[in-house]
N, C-alpha and C positions, 0 to 999 in steps of 0.2 A: 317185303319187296317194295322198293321204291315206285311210284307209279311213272307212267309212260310219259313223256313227253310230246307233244305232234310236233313235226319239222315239221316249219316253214315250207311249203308247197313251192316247187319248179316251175309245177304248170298250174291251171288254170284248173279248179278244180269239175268243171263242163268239159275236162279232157284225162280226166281219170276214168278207168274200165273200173267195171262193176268186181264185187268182191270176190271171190274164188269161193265156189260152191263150201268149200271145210273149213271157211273161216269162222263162220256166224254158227253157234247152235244152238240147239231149241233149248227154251226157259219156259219154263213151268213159275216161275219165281215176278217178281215189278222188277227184277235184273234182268233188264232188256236196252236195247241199243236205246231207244228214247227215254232212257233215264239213266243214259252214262253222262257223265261231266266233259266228254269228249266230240256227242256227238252234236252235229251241226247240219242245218238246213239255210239253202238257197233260192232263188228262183233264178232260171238259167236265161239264156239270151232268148230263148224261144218261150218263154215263160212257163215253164215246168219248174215243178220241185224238185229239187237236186237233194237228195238224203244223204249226206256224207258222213267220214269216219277219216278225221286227220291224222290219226295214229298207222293207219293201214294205208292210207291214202288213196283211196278208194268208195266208188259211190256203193249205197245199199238198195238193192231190188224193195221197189213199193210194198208195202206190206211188213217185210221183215223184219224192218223196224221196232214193232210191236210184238213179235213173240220169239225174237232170237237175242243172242248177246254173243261179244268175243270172251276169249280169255281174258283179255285187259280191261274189262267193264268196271268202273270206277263210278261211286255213288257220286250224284252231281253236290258241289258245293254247298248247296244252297240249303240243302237237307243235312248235311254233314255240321257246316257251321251258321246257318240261318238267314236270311235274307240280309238284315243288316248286323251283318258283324262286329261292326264298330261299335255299334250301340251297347253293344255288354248285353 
């Protein structure tokens, strides 16, 4: 299965609603939203941390971060082909 792509955002991601309680679920596993390839963090205009998810387009409640994942959790790059790739 091809992995997801994130569209280019509409709005503003300080104007995405938080994620529908069945999207995120518990991992017992380091396959968790802060070690997908997807996910993303901001600081907003009121200077909060914005925990995002560009695939879902939608933020993630503080915490959940750390012990949920979606179905589309994709190991981050960097672990897959190594920090510098280029290098061989």
């Amino acid at each position: 299965m091809p992995a997801a792509r994130p569209v280019p955002p509409a709005v503003s991601s300080e104007e995405w609603e938080f994620l529908e309680w069945n999207v995120l679920k518990p991992s017992r596993s380091s396959s968790v939203c802060i070690t997908c390839q997807h996910f993303r963090y901001e600081v907003g205009r009121h200077c909060v941390t914005l925990l995002t998810c560009p695939i879902h387009q939608g933020l993630i409640p503080q915490g959940e971060h750390l012990t949920r994942r979606c179905s589309q959790w994709v190991p981050r790059q960097e672990v897959a082909v190594g920090w510098c790739s280029e290098g061989g």
